[in-house]
C-alpha positions in Angstrom: 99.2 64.9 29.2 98.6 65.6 32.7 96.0 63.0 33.0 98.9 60.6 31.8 101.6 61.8 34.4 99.3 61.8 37.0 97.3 57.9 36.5 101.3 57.0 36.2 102.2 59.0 39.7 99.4 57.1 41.1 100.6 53.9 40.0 98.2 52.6 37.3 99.2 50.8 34.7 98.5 52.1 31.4 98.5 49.3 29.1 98.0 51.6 26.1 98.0 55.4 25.0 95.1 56.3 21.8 95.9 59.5 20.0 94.2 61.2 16.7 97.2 60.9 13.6 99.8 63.2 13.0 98.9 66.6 11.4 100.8 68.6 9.4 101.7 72.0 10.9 104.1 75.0 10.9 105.0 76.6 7.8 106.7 73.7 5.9 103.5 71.5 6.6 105.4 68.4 8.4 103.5 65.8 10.5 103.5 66.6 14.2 102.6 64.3 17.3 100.3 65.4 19.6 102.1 66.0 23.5 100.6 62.5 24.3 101.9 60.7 22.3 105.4 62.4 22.9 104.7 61.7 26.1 103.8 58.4 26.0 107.0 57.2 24.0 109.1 59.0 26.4 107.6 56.8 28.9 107.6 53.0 26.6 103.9 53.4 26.2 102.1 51.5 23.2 100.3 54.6 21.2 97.7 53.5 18.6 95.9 56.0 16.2 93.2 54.3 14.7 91.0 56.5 11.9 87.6 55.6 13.4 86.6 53.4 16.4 83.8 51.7 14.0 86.6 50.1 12.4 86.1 46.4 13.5 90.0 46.2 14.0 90.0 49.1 16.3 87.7 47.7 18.2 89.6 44.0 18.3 92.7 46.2 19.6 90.4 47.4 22.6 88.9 44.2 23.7 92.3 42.4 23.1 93.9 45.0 25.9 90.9 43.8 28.1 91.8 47.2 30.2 89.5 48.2 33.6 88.8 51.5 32.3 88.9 53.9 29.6 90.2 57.4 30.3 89.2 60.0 27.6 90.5 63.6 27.3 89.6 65.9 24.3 90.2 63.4 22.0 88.1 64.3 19.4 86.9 60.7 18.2 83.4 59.4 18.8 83.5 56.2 20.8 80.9 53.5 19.5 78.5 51.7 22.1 80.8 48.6 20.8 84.1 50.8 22.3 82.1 51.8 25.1 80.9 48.6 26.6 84.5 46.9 26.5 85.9 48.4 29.9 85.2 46.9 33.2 84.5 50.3 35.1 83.8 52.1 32.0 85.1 54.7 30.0 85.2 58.0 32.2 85.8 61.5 30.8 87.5 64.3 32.1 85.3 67.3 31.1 86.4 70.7 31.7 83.3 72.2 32.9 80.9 71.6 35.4 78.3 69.9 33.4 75.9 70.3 32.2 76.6 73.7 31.3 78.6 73.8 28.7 79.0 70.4 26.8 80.9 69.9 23.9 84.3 70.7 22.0 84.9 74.4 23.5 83.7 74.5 27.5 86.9 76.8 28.3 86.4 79.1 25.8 83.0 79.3 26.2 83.2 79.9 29.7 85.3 82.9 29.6 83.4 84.3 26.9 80.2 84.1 29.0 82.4 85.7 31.5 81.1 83.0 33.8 82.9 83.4 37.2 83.6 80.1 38.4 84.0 76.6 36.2 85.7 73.0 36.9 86.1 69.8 36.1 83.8 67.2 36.0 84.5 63.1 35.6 81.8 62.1 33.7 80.6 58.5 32.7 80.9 58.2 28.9 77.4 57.7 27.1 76.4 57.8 23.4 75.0 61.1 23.7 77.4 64.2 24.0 78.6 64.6 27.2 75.1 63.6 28.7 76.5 60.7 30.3 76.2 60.5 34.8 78.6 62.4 36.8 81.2 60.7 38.7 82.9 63.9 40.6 83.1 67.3 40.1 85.5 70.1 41.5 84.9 73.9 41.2 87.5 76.7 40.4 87.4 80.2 40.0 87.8 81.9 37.1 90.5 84.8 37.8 89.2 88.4 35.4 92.9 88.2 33.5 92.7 84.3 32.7 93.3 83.0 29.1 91.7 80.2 27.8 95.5 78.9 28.1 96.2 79.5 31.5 92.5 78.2 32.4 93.0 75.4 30.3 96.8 74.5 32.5 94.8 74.3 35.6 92.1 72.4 34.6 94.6 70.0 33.3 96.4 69.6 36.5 92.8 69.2 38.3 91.5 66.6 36.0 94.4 64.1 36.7 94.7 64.5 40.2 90.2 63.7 40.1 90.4 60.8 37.6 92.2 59.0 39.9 90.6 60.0 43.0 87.6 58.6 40.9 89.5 55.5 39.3 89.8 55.1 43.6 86.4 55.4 44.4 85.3 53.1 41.8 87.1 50.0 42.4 86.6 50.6 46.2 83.0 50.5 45.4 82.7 53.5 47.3 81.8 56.2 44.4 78.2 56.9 42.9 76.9 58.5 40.1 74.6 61.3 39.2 72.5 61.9 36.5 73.0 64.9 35.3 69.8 67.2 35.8 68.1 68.5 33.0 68.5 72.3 34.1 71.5 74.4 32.7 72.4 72.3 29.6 74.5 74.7 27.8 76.3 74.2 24.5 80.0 74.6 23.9 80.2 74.5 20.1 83.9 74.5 18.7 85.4 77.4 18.2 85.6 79.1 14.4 88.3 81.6 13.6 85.8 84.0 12.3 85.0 84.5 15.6 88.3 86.2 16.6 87.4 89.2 14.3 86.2 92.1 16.7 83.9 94.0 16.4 84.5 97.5 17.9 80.5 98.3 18.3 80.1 95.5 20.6 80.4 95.9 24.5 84.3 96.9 25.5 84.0 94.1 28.3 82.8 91.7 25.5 85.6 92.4 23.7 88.5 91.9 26.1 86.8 88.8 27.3 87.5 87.6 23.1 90.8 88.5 23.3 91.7 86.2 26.4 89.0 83.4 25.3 90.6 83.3 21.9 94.4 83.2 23.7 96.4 81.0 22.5 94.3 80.3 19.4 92.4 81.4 17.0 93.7 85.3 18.6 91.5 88.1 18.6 92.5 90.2 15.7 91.1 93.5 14.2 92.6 95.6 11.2 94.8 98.6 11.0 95.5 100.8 7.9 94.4 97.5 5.8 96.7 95.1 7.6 95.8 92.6 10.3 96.7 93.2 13.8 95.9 90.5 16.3 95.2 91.9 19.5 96.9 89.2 22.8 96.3 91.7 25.8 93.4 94.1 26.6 91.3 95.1 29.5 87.7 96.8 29.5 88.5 100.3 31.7 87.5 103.7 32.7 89.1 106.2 30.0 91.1 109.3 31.2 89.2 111.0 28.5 85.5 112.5 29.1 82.9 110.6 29.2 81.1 112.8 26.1 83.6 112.5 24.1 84.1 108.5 25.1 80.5 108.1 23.8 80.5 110.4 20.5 83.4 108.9 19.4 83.1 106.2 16.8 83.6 102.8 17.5 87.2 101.9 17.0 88.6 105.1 17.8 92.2 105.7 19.1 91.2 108.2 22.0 94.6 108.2 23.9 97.8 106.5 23.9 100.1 106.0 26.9 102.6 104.1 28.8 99.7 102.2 29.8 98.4 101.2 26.7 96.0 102.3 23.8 92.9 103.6 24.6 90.0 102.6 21.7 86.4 103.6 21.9 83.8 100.7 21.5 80.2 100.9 21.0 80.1 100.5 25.2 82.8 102.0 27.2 86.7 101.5 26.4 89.2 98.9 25.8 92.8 99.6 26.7 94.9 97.5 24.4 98.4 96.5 25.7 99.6 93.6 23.9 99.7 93.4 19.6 101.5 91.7 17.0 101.5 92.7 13.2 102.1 89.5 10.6 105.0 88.2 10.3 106.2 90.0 13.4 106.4 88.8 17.3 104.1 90.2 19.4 105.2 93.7 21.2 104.0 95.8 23.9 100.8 98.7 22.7 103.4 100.9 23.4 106.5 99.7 21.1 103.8 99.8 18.1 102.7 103.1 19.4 106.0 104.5 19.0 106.6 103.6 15.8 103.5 105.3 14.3 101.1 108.2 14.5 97.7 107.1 16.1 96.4 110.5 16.6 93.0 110.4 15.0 93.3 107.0 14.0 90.6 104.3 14.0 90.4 100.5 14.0 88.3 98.9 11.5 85.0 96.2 12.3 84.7 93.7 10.1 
């Protein structure tokens, strides 16, 4: 959506806004729009949701706009070299990484899970393989050690639509090249599974806190307590006010202190200070509102 707000800041006209169907969602299952196409009716925008771009009538509907470009963001649809080649200056996609690493559906998630430092957001020339096309522009930001993949994700967005049009610019000025992307440093952002938010209290306690921010807003790092699920929102690897002995003999999963800051679990590498939970059903409460309401003392959280 910020892609959308900013081409329409810039004064472009957008002759039409495509958008996957509505999906069911929430507990009674109703058909939602995605933001863009809220967005796009709020502004008198033609949406269309075609099922597949090999449709020949999807593809009629593209050339019939006869539109300069083509501006894709995570839409989740494969574009056919048919699609592709209708655009004048080509269909350009805003990726949020800085290509090549991390191609594919899940290059925020990924990149916080790698605990990579610094990502971006490159404008990438659409081709038929995935995200292998030439690169237009690319802008670097730093990653910040308590980002989410949703706050990440926010600033991206805002980056992307003010460099699509910088690069919508450059094209029709004539003044903007491309890059083939080198062959070095291809890395693969597969899409994200929930069974990945299951954690695993052996692993590394940094590991673990960088799940719990990469999986933030969805599918949420989660562990299990006395039988019952308890998705974990807030956590930070630290430096336990306990001993280090006992730190390390303890068994992974541990409760080893509980405080005003936060409870203190042992993992199979150092300690992870949860402050943020939620139980089902419930809202999410501070480590220390759950603490209160239960005895923790010698209590452990279970691995999968």
């Amino acid at each position: 959506m910020p892609a959308l707000d900013a081409l329409r800041a810039a004064g472009h006209c957008i002759l039409a806004v495509f958008t996957q169907a509505d999906r069911p969602a929430g507990r009674g299952r109703n058909l939602h729009a995605s933001a863009v196409k809220r967005r796009a009716v709020e502004l008198g925008i033609p949406v269309h949701q075609p099922l597949s771009f090999k449709l020949p009538e999807a593809q009629a509907l593209l050339r019939d706009l006869n539109p300069d470009a083509f501006i894709v963001v995570a839409y989740g649809l494969i574009l056919p070299p048919p699609a592709l080649a209708v655009p004048r200056l080509g269909c350009l996609n805003i990726h949020a990484s800085l290509l090549p690493r991390w191609r594919g559906a899940a290059p925020i998630q990924r990149a916080i899970l790698a605990g990579d430092r610094v990502t971006g957001v490159t404008i990438m020339r659409m081709a038929e393989g995935l995200d292998t096309g030439p690169k237009l522009l690319a802008r670097t930001i730093d990653i910040d050690e308590r980002e989410t993949s949703q706050t990440l994700h926010d600033r991206l967005a805002q980056l992307g639509g003010e460099l699509v049009c910088e690069a919508l610019d450059g094209l029709q000025q004539g003044t903007l090249r491309e890059q083939a992307q080198p062959a070095e440093g291809v890395c693969y952002a597969a899409k994200v599974e929930k069974s990945e938010a299951l954690i695993d209290w052996r692993e590394d306690a940094g590991a673990i806190a960088r799940k719990v921010r990469a999986f933030d807003p969805w599918p949420v790092a989660e562990t299990r307590f006395e039988g019952t699920q308890l998705r974990i929102w807030q956590a930070e690897s630290v430096r336990s006010d306990t001993a280090d002995a006992a730190d390390r003999s303890a068994a992974a999963g541990s409760v080893l202190t509980v405080s005003t800051r936060g409870i203190d679990v042992a993992c199979g590498r150092g300690v992870l200070r949860i402050t943020r939970l939620q139980l089902p059903g419930r809202k999410p409460i501070s480590a220390q509102q759950f603490a209160n309401a239960r005895r923790l003392g010698g209590a452990r959280f279970q691995s999968p």
